[in-house]
VEXMIVEX-943144 format. One record per atom (N, C-alpha, C): residue number from 1; residue in three letters; atom name; x, y negated, z negated. Coordinates in pm, whole numbers, plus 50000, padded with zeros to 5 digits. Layout:
BEGIN
resi NUM	resn ALA	name CA	c1 X	c2 Y	c3 Z;
...
***
This chain:
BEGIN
resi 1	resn UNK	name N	c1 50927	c2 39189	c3 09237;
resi 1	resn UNK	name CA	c1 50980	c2 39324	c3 09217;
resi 1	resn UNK	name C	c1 51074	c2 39325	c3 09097;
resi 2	resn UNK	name N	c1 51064	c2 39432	c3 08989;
resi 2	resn UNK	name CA	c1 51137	c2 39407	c3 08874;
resi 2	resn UNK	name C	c1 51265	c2 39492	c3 08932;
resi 3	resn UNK	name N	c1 51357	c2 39397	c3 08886;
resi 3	resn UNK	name CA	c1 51482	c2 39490	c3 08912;
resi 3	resn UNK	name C	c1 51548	c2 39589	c3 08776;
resi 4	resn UNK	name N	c1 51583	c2 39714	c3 08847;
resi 4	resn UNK	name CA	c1 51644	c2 39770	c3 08758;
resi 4	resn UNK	name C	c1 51776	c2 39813	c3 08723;
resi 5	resn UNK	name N	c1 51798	c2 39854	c3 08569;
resi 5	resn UNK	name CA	c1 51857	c2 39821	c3 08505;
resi 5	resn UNK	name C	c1 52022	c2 39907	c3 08528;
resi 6	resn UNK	name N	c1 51945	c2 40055	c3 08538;
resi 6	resn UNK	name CA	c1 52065	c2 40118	c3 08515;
resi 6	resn UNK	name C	c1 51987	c2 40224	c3 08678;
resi 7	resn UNK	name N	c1 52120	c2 40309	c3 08750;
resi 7	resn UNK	name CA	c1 52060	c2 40338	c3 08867;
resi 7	resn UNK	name C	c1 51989	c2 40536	c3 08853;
resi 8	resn UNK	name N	c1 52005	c2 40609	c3 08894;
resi 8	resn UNK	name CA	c1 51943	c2 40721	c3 08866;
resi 8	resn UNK	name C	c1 52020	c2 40770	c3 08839;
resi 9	resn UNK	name N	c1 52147	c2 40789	c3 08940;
resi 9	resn UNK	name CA	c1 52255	c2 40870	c3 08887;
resi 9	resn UNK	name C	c1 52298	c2 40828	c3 08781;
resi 10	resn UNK	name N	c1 52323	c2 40725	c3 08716;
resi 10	resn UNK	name CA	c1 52396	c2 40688	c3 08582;
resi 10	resn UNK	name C	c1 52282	c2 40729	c3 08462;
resi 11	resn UNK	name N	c1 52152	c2 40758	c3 08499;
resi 11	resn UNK	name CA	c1 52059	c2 40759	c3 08371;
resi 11	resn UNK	name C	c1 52101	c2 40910	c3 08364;
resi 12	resn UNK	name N	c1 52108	c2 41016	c3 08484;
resi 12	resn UNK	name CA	c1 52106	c2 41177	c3 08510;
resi 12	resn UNK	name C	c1 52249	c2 41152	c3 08389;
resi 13	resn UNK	name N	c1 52344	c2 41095	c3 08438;
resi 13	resn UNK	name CA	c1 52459	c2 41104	c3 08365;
resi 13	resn UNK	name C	c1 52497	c2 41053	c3 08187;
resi 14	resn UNK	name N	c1 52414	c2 40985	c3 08175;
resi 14	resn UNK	name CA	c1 52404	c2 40975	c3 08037;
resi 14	resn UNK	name C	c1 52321	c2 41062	c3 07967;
resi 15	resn UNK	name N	c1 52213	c2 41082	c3 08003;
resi 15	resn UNK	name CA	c1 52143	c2 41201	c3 07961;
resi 15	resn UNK	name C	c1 52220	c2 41329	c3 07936;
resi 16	resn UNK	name N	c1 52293	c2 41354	c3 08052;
resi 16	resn UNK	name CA	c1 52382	c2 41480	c3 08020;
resi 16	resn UNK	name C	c1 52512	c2 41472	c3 07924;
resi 17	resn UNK	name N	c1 52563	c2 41339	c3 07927;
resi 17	resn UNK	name CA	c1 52641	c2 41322	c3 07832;
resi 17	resn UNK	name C	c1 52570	c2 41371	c3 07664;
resi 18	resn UNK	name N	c1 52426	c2 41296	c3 07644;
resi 18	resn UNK	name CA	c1 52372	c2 41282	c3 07514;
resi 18	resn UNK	name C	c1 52319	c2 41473	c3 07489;
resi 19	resn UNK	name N	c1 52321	c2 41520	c3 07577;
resi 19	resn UNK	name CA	c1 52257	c2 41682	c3 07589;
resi 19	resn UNK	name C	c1 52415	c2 41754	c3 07567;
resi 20	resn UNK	name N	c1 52537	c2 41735	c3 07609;
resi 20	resn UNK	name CA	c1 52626	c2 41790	c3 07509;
resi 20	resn UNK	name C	c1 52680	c2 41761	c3 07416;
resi 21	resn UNK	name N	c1 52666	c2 41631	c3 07344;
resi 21	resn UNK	name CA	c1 52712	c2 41605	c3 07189;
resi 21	resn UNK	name C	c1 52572	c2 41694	c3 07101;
resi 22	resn UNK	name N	c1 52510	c2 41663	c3 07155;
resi 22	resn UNK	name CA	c1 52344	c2 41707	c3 07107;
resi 22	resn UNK	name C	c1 52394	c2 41918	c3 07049;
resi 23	resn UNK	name N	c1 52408	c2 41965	c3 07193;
resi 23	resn UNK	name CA	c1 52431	c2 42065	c3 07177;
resi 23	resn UNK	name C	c1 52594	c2 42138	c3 07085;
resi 24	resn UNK	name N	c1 52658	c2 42045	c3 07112;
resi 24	resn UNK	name CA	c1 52771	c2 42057	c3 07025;
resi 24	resn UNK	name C	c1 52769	c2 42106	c3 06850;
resi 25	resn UNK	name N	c1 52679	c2 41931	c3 06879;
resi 25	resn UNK	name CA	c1 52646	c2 41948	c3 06731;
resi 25	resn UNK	name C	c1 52545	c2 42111	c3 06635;
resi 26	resn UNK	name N	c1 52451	c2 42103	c3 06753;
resi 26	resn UNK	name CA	c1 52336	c2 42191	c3 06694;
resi 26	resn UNK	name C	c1 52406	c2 42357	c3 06701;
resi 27	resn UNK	name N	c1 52507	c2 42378	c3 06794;
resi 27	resn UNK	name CA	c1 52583	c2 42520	c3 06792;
resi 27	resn UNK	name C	c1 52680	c2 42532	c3 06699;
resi 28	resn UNK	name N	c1 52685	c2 42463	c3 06635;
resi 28	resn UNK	name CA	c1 52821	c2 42483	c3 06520;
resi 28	resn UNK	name C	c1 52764	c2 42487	c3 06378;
resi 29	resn UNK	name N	c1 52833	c2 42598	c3 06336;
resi 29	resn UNK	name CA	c1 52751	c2 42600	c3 06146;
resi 29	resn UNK	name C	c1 52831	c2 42502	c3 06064;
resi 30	resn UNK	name N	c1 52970	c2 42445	c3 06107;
resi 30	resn UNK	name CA	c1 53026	c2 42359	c3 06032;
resi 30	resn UNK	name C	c1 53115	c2 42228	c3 06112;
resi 31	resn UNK	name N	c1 53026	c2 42174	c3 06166;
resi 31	resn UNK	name CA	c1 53114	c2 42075	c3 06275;
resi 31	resn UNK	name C	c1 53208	c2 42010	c3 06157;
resi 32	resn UNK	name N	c1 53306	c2 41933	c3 06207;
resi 32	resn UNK	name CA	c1 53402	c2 41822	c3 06163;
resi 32	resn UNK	name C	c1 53299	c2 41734	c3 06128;
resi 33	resn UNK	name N	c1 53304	c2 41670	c3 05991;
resi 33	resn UNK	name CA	c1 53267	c2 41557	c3 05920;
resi 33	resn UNK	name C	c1 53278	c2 41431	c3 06005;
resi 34	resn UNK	name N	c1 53398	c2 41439	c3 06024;
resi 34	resn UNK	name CA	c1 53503	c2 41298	c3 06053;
resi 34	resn UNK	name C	c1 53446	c2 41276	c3 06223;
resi 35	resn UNK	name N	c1 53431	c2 41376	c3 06301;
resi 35	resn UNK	name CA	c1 53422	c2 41388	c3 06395;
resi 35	resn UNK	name C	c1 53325	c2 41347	c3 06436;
resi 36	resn UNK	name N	c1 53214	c2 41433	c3 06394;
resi 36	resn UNK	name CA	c1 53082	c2 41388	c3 06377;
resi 36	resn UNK	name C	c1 53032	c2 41256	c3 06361;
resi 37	resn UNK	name N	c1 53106	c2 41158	c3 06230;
resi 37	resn UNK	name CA	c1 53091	c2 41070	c3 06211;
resi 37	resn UNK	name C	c1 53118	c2 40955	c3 06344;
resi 38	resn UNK	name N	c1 53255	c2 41023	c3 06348;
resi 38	resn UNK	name CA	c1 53247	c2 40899	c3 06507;
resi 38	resn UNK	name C	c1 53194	c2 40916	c3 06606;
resi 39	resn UNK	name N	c1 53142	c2 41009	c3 06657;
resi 39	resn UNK	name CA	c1 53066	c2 41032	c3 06749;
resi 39	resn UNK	name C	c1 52904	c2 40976	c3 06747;
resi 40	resn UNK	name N	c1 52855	c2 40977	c3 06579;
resi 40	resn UNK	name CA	c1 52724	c2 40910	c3 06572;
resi 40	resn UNK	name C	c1 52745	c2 40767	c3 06570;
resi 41	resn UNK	name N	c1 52818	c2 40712	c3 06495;
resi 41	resn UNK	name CA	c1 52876	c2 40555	c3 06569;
resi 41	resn UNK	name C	c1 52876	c2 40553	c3 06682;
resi 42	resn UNK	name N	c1 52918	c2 40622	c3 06772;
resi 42	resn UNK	name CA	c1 52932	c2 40611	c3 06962;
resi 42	resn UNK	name C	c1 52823	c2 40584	c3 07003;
resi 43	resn UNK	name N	c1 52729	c2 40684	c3 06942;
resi 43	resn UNK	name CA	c1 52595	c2 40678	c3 07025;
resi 43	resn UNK	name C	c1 52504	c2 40604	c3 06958;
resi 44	resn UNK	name N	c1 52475	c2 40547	c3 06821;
resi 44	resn UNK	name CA	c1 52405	c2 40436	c3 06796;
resi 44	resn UNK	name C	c1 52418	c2 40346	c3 06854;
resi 45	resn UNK	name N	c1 52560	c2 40292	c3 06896;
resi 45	resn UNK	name CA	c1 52605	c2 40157	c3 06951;
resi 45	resn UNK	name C	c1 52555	c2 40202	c3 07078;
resi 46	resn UNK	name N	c1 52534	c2 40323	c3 07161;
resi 46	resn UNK	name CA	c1 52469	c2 40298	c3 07324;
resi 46	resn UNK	name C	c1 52348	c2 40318	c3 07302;
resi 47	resn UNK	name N	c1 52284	c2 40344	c3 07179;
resi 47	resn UNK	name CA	c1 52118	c2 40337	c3 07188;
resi 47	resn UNK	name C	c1 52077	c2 40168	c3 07177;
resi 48	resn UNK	name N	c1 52128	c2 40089	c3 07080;
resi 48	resn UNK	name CA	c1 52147	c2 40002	c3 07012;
resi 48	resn UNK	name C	c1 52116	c2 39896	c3 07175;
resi 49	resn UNK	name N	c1 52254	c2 39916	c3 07258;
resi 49	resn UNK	name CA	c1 52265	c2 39831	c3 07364;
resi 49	resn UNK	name C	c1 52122	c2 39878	c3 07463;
resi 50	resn UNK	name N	c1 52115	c2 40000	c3 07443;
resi 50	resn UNK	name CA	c1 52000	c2 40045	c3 07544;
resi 50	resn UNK	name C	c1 51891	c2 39988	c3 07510;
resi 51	resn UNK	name N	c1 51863	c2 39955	c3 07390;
resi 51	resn UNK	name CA	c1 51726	c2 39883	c3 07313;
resi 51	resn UNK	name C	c1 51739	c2 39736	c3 07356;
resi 52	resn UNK	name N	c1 51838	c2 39668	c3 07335;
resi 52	resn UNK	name CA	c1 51885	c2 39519	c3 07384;
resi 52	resn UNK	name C	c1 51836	c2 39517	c3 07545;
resi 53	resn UNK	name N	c1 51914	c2 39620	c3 07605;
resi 53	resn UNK	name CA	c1 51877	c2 39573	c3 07743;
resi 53	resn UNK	name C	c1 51735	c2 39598	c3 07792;
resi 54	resn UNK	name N	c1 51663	c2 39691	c3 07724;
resi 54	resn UNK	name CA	c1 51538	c2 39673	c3 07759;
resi 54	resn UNK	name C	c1 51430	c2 39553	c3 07708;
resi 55	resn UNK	name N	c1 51481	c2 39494	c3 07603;
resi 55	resn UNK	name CA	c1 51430	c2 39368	c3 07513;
resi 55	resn UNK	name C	c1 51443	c2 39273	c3 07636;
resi 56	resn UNK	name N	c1 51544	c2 39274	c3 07689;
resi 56	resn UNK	name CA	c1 51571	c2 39151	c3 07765;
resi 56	resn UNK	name C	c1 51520	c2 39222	c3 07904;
resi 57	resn UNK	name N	c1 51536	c2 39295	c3 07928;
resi 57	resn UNK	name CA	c1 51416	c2 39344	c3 08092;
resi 57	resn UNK	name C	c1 51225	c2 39308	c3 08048;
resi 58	resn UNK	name N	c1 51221	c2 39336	c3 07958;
resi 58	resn UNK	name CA	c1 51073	c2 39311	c3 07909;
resi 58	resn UNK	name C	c1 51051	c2 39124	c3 07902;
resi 59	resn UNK	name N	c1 51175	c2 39045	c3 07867;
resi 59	resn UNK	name CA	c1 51136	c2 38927	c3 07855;
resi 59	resn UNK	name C	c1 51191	c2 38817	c3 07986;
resi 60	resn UNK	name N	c1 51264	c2 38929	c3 08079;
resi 60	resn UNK	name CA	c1 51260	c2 38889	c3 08176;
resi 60	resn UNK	name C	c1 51384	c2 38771	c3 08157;
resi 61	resn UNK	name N	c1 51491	c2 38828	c3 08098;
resi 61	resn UNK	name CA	c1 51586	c2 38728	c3 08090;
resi 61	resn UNK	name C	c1 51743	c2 38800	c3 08136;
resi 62	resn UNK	name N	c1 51777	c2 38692	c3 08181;
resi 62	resn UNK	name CA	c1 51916	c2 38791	c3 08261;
resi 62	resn UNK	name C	c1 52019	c2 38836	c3 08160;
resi 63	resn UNK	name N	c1 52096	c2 38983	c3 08197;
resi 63	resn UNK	name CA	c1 52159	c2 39035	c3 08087;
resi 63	resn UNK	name C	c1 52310	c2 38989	c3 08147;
resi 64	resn UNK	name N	c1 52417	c2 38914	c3 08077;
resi 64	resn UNK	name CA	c1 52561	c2 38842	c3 08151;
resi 64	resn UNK	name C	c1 52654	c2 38945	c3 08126;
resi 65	resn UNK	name N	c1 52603	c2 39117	c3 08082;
resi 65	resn UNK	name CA	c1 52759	c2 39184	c3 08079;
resi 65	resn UNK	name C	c1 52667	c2 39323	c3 08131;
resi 66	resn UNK	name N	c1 52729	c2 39403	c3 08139;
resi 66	resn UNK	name CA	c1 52688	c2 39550	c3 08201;
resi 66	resn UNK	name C	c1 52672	c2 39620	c3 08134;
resi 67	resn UNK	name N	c1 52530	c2 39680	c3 08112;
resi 67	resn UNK	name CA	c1 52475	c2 39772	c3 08001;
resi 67	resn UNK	name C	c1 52546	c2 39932	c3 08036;
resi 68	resn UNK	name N	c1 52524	c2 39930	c3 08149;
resi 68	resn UNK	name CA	c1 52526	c2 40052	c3 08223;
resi 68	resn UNK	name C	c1 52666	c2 40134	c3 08182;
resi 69	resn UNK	name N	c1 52764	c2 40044	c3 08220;
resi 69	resn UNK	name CA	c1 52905	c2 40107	c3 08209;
resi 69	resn UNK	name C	c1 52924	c2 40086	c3 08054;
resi 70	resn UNK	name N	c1 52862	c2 39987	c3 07959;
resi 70	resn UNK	name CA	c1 52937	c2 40012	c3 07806;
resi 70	resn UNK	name C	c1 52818	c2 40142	c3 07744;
resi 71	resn UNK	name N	c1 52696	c2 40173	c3 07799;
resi 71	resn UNK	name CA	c1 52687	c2 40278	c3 07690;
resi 71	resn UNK	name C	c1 52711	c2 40439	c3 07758;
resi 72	resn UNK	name N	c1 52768	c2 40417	c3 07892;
resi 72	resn UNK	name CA	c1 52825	c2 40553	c3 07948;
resi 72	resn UNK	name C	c1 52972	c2 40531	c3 07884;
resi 73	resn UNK	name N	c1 52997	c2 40426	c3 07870;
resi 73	resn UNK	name CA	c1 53158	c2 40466	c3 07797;
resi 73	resn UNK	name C	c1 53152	c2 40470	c3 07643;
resi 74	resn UNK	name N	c1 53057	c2 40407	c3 07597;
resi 74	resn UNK	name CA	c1 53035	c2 40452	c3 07437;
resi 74	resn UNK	name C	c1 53021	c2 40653	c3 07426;
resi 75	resn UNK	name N	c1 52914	c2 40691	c3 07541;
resi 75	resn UNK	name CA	c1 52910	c2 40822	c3 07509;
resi 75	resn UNK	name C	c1 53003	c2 40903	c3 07540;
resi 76	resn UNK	name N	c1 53100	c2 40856	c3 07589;
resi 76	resn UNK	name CA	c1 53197	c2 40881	c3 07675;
resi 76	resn UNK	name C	c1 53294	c2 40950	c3 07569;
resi 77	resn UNK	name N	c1 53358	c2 40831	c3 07476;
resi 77	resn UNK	name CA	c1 53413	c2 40830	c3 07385;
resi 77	resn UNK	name C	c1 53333	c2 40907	c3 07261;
resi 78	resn UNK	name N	c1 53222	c2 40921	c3 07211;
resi 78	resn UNK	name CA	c1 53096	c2 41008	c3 07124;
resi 78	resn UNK	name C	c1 53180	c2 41210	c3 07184;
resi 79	resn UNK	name N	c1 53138	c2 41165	c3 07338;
resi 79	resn UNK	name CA	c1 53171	c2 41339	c3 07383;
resi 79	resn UNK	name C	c1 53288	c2 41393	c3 07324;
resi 80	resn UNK	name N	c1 53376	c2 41325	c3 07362;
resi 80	resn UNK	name CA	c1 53522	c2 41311	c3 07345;
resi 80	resn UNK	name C	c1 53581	c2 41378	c3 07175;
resi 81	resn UNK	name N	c1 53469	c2 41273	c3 07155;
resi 81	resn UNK	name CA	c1 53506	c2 41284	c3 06946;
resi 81	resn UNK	name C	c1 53498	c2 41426	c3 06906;
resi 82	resn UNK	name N	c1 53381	c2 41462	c3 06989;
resi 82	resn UNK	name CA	c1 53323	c2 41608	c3 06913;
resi 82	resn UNK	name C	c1 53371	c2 41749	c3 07021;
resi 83	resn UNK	name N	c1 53392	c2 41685	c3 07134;
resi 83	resn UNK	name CA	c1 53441	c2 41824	c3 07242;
resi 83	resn UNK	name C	c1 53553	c2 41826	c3 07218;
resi 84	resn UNK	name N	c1 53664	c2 41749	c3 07200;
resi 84	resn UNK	name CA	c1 53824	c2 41780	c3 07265;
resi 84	resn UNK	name C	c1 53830	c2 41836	c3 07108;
resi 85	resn UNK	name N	c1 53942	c2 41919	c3 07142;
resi 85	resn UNK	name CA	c1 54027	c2 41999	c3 06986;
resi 85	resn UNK	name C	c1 54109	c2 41880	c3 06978;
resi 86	resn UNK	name N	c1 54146	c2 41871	c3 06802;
resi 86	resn UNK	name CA	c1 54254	c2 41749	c3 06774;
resi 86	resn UNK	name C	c1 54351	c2 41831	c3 06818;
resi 87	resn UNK	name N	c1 54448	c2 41732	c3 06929;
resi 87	resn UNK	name CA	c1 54588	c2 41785	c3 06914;
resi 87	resn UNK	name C	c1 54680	c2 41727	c3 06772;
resi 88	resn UNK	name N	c1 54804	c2 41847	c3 06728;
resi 88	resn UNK	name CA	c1 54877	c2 41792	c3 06657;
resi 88	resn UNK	name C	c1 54969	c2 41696	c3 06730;
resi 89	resn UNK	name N	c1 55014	c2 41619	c3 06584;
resi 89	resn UNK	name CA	c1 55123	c2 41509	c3 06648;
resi 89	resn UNK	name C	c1 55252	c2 41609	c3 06659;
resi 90	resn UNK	name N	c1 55299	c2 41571	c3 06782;
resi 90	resn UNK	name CA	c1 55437	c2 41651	c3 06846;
resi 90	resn UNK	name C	c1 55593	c2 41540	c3 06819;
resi 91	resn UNK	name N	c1 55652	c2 41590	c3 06758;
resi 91	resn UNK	name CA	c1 55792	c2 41514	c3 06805;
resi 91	resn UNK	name C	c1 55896	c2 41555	c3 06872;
resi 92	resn UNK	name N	c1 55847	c2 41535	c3 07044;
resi 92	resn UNK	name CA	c1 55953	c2 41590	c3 07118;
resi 92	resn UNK	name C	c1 56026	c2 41490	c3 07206;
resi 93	resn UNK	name N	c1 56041	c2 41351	c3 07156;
resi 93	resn UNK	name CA	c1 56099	c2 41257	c3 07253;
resi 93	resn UNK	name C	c1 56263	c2 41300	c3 07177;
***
């Protein structure tokens, strides 16, 4: 029995992660450059790992770190880049 990789709920959940940077991007006539930019770094690096871990499910060799949780937290950080407004820096200490 091949075991798998990542479970349903976490695939439902990355998917929806990649469906609002996706949509972020495509609703805006002038997204942030900068923003943008790190956010496509985010998600190359969880396609990148997603390609690795299937290389190694196909050759049937054990993977020694957790695919699952680094490219839900890569997109994690991708969402982040392009949803949250920059706050300004405050000096109220």
């Amino acid at each position: 029995m091949e075991r798998m990789m990542f479970d349903l709920q976490a695939l439902k959940e990355i998917r929806k992660k990649a469906d609002e940077i996706s949509y972020y991007c495509m609703s805006r006539d002038q997204p942030d450059p900068h923003r943008l930019s790190m956010a496509l770094d985010q998600v190359c690096r969880a396609l990148a790992m997603f390609a690795e871990t299937e290389l190694h499910r196909m050759q049937n060799q054990h993977i020694p770190y957790d695919p699952q949780s680094y490219i839900k937290g890569r997109l994690g950080i991708a969402c982040r880049s392009v949803l949250q407004v920059p706050q300004e820096d405050s000096n109220t200490a």
